[in-house]
C-alpha positions in Angstrom: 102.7 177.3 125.8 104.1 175.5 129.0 101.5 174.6 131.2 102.4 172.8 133.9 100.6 172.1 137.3 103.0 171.3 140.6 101.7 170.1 143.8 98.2 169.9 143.7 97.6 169.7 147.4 94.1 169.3 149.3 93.7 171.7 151.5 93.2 171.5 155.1 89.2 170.9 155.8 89.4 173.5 159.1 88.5 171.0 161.8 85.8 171.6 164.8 87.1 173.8 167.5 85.7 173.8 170.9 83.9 177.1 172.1 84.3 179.2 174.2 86.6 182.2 175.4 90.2 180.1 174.9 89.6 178.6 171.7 91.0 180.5 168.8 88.8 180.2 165.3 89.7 178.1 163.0 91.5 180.2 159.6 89.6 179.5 156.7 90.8 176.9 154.4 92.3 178.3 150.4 90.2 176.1 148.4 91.4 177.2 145.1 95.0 177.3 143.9 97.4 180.3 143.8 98.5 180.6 140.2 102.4 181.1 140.0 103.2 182.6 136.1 106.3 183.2 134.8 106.9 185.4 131.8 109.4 185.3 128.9 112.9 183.5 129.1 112.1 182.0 132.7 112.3 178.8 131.2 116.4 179.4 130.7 116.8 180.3 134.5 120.3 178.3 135.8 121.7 178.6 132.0 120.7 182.6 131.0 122.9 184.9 132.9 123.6 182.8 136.1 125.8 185.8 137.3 122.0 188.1 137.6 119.6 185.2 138.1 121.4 182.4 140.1 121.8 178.5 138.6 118.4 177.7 140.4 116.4 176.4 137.3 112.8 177.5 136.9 111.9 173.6 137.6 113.7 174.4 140.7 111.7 177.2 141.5 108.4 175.1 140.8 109.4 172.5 143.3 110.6 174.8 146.0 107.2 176.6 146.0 105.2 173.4 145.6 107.0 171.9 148.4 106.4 175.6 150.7 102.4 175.8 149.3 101.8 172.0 150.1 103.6 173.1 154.1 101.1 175.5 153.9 98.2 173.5 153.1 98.2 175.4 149.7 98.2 174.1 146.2 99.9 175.9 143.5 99.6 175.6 139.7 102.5 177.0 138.2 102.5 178.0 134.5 105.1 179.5 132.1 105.0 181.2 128.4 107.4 183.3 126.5 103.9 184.3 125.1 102.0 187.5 126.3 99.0 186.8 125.0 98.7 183.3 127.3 99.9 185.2 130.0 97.2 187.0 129.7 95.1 184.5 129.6 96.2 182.8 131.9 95.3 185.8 133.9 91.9 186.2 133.4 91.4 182.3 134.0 92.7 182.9 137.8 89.7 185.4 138.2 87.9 182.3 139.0 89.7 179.8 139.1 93.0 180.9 141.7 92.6 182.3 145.2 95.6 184.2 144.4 98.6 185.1 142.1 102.4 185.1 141.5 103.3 186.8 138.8 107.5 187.1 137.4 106.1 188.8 133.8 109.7 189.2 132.9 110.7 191.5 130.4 106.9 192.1 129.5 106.6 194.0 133.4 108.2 196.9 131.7 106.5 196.6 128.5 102.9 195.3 128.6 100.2 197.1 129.4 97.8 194.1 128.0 99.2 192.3 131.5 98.7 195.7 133.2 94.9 195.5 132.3 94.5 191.9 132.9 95.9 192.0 136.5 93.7 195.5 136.7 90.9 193.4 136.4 91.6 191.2 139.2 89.9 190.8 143.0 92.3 188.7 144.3 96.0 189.4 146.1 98.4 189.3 143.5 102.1 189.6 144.1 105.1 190.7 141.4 107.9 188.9 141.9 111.7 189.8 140.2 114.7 187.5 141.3 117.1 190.2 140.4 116.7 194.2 142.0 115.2 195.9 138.6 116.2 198.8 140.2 120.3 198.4 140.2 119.9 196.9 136.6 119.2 199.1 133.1 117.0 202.7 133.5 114.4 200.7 131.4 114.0 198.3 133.9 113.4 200.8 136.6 109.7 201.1 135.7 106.8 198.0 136.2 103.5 198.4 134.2 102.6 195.4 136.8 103.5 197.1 140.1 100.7 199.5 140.3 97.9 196.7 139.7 99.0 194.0 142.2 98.9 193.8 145.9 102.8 194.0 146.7 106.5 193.6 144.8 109.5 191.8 145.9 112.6 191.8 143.7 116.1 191.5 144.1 115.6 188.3 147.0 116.6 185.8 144.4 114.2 182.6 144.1 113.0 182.9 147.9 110.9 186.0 146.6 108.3 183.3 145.2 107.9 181.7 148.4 107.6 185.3 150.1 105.3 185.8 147.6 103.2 183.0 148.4 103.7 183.5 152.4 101.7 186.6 151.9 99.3 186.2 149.6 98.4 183.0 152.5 98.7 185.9 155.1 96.5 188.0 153.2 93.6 185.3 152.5 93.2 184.2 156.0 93.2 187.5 157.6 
């Protein structure tokens, strides 16, 4: 089990603001982390079918979004298992413990419905993220147990869909 956190940033304390009628209020501050997972085989991205997933490595990936959380005044833990079962995990930790939560479940988002009640169980955004469209790929791809359970799905934007991801999870915390 891979568990690696990236970019533990503080977040922003929201500062005084000045009333009255021109003074905007201050967003609140994400206190907690947003948990990025990544599901079976992720840990081969840049060697396992560059031609579908890109040469961007999954350490790659890690540092790009720890670099776009910390711009953000976000921290991020990111996390990685060819394991269901610590995915799961994993899952039920961020209940408490994340504000919100990337999830790339791999193979197991058309296979699991142990992630399926996991993420079910969750009250905070949560967005599915797929590097390659599922969609143009194998009919048994075509269906996510994940995608009716979270708050959103991007596939098929490469690598920036994790930083998309975490752009509106943000957006959807400080609403």
């Amino acid at each position: 089990m891979a568990r690696k956190a990236v970019a533990k940033t503080k977040t922003a304390k929201a500062g005084a603001t000045k009333t009255g009628p021109a003074t905007k209020a201050a967003k609140p501050a994400i206190v907690k982390p947003v948990y990025v997972l990544n599901g079976p085989n992720l840990n081969l991205l840049g060697l396992r079918e560059p031609e579908i997933y890109g040469s961007t490595s999954l350490s790659d990936i890690e540092k790009m979004v720890a670099t776009h959380a910390k711009k953000q005044g976000v921290a991020v833990l990111c996390l990685q298992s060819n394991h269901e079962g610590d995915l799961v995990t994993w899952i039920q930790e961020a209940r408490s413990m994340a504000a919100g939560l990337i999830i790339n479940a791999a193979a197991y988002s058309h296979t699991s419905i142990a992630i399926h009640d996991a993420l079910a169980m969750l009250d905070i955004p949560a967005v599915e993220v797929h590097i390659s469209n599922v969609h143009k790929r194998e009919e048994f791809r075509h269906y996510s147990y994940v995608s009716s359970v979270v708050s959103g799905v991007i596939c098929g934007l490469g690598v920036k869909g994790y930083t998309l991801a975490l752009d509106a999870i943000i957006a959807d915390l400080t609403k």
